[in-house]
N, C-alpha and C positions, 0 to 999 in steps of 0.2 A: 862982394864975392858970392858967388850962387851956389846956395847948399846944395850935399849930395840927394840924389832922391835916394830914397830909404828902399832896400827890399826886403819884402817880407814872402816868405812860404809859410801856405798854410798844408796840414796835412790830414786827408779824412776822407768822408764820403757820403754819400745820403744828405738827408734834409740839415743835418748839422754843417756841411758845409755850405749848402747853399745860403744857410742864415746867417753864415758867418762872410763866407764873403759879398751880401748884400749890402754890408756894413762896409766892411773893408774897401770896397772900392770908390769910395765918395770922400777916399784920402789922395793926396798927393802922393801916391807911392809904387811901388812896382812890385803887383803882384802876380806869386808863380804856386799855381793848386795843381799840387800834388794828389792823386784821387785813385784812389785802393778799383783794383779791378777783380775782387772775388764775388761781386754781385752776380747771383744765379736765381733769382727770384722773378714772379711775373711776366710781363713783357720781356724784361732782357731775358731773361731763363730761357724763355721761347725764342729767341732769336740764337739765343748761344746756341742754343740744343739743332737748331733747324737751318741755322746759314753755317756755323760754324764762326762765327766774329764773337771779337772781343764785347765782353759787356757795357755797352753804351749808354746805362741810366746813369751813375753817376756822376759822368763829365758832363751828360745832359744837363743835371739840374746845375753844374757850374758854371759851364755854358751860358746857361739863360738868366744865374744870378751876377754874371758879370757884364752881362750883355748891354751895352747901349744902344741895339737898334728898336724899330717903330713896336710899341704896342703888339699892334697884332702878331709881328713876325714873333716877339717872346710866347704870345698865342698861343700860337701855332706850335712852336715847339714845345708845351704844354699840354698840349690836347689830347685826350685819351679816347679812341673810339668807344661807343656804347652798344653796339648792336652789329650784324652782319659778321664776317670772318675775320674782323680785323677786331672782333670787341675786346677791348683789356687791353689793347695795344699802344703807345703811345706813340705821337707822329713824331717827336722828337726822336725817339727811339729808332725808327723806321730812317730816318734821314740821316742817321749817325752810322748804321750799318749800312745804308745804302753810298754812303762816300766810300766805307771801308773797300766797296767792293770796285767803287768806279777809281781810286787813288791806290790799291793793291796793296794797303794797311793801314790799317787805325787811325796810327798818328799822322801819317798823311793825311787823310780826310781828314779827321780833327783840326790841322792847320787851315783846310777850307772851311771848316766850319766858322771855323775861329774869323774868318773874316768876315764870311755872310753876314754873321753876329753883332763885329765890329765891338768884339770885347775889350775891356779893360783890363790885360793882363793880359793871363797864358794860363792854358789847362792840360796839366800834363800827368797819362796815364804813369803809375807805378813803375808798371813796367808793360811791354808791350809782347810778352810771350803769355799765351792761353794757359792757364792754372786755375785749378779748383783748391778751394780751401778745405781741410780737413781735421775731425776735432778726435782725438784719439782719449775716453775716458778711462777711469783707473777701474770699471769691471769690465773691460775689455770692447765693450760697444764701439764701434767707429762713425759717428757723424759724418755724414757725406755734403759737402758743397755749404753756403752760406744759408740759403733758405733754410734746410733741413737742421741747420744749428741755430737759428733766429726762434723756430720754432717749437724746441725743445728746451722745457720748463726742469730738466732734474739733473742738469749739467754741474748746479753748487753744491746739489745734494751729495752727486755720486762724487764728482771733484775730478779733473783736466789730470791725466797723462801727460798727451803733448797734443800741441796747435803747429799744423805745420801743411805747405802747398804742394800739391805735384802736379804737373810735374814742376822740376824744381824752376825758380825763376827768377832770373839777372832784372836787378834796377836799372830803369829808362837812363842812360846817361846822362840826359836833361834833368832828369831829378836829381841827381848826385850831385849836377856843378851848381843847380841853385841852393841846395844846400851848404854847399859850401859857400859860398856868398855872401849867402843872407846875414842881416842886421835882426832878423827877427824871426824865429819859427815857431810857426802859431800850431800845436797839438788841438784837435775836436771843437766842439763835442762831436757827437755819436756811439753810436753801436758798440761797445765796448770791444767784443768778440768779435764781431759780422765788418766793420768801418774804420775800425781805429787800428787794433792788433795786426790785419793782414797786410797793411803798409810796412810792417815792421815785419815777416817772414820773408820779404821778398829781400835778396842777397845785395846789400850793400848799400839800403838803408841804414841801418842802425851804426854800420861803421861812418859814415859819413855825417851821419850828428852828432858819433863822437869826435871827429876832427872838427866840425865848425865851431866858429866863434863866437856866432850869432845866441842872441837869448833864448830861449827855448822855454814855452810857454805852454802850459797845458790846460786847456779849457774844460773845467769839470762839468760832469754832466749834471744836472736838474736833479733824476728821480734816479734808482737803481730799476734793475731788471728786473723780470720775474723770473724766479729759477738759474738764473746766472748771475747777479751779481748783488741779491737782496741784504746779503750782509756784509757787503764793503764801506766802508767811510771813504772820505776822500784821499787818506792817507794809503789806503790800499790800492786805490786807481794808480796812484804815482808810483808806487811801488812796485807793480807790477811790471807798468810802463818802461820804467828805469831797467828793472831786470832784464826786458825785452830788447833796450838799446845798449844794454854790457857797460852800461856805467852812470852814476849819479848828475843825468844832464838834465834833468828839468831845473830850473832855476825859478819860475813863478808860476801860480796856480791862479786862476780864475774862479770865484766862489760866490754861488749865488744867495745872496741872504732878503731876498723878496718872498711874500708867501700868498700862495696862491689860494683863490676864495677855499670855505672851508667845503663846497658840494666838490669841486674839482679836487681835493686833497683827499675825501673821501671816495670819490671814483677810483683813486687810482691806490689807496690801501687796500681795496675790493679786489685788486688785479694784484694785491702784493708787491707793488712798486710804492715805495715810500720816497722821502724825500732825502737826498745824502746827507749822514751825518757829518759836522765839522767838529775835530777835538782839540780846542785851543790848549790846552795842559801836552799837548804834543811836539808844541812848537821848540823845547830844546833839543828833540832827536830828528826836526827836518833839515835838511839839508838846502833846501827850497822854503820861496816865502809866499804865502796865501795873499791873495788880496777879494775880503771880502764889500761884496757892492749889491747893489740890488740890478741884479741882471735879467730880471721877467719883464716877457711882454705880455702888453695886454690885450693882445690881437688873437683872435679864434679864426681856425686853419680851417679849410673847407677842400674838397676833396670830390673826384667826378663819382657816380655812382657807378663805373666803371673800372675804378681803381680794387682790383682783389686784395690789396696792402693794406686799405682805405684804415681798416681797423684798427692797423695795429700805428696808428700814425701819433705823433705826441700831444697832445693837449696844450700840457705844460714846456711851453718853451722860452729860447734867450731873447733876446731882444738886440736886431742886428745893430741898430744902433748904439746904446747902451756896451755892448760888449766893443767894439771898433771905437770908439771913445778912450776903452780900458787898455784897451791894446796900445793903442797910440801914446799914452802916459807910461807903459812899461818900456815901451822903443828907447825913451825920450827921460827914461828916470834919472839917468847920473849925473844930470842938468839939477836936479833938484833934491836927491838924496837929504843936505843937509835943513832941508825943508820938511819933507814931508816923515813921519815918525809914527802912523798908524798901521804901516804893511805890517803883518806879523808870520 
């Protein structure tokens, strides 16, 4: 008899999910990326602002990390101009708004995209109404769109009002039903505030995780923020998360216990990003179980000299592998529960 294939949703955006589902797709499974559309930065910012389309970086870099087609065509949709009126621009970016415009929305071109590509799986925006993200602090200041909130360092300090889009915005129905499906949903990493949370303002996410049945996995991040999230453990990421989906759903946590040489550990205490704390002594009051592994790569990112972001880019990251290994033993645990006794 011929096993089920497994579906797994992941949900996020930015480089955290392109590294995660570079991993994830070298399984036998069926995968459906979920990918946050409050991206208002660089390239896409410029496009939003100038054609009026939805932001096309993020499903780009999904796009291209599920992609089985040639070499250069991943390139190519990689490519950031460096000079003339197009510098800063990415071609993948350009080709993703330019479907939108020849398919009359998004996710129609997306679906062309999606074949050009000849992906493995499916990448499906949030939701497919135009909304900006916006962060409303407790001395009354209002952060406007995602960039302007990635880029402001005294958001812990002053401390969050509310997080919330307008205009308002309905979940992609396609999102809703594979979450409901799924065998497996895979939370980050990424951007705490800017990648991860705006998945979760859009209207009928959060209720639809709390119907599924599926695992619910949250992949913790590496380092904290600077100015946003310097003094969270990882017990506060969940936490938060959980508040955001209106109920105690995360059921396992991803925790990375590799360390990174001591010059990159000190670059990035310089920038006031340390490494997430873990508090074993907390494990009576979780609700959820950690599984700590060594989940660093040891591969250094490189970036076009045309990229304006280039900066603020991670050093220290997962390792697609490594992590898609860990994931695949959580799918597959109740097979072996009475074996394995180190999750805590």
């Amino acid at each position: 008899m011929t096993e089920k294939i497994k579906k797994v949703v992941t949900i996020g955006g930015g480089t955290g999910s392109f590294m995660l589902l570079s991993g994830l797709k070298n399984y036998p499974i069926k995968i459906s990326a979920i990918v946050s559309m409050a991206d208002d930065g660089g390239s896409t910012g410029i496009l939003r602002d100038e054609l009026g389309v939805l932001p096309p970086g993020d499903v780009r870099q999904c796009l291209v990390a599920l992609s089985g087609a040639s070499d250069i065509l991943r390139a190519l949709m990689t490519y950031r101009f460096e000079e003339g009126g197009l510098k800063g621009h990415n071609f993948g970016n350009l080709f993703l708004s330019a479907l939108e415009k020849i398919k009359g929305n998004f996710s129609a071109g997306l679906e062309e995209a999606a074949k050009i590509l000849n992906i493995n799986g499916e990448v499906i925006p949030v939701t497919d109404e135009s909304a900006n993200l916006f962060m409303l602090l407790q001395n009354g200041k209002l952060l406007k769109g995602e960039n302007e909130i990635n880029h402001n360092f005294d958001i812990e300090k002053i401390g969050i009002e509310k997080n919330y889009l307008e205009p308002h915005a309905r979940a992609n129905k396609k999102a809703i039903q594979r979450i409901l499906e799924a065998d497996l949903v895979v939370i980050g990493p990424g951007n705490h505030y800017c990648s991860i949370l705006p998945n979760f303002l859009v209207a009928g996410i959060s209720q639809a995780l709390q119907k599924t049945k599926a695992k619910v996995v949250y992949n913790c991040n590496l380092v904290n923020k600077k100015g946003h999230t310097e003094k969270f453990t990882l017990d506060d990421y969940v936490k938060m998360l959980n508040r955001q989906i209106g109920k105690e759903r995360i059921d396992f946590v991803t925790f990375n216990t590799g360390k990174p040489g001591r010059k990159l550990i000190k670059k990035y205490q310089e920038k006031k990003e340390l490494l997430i704390e873990f508090k074993p002594e907390q494990i009576k009051k979780r609700t959820y179980r950690v599984i700590r592994t060594d989940l660093l790569s040891e591969k250094r990112s490189s970036h076009s000299d045309a990229d304006s972001l280039a900066s603020m880019r991670a050093l220290i990251r997962h390792d697609s592998e490594k992590l898609a290994r860990v994931l695949m033993v959580i799918m597959d645990l109740g097979r072996y529960e009475g074996i394995i006794n180190e999750i805590v």
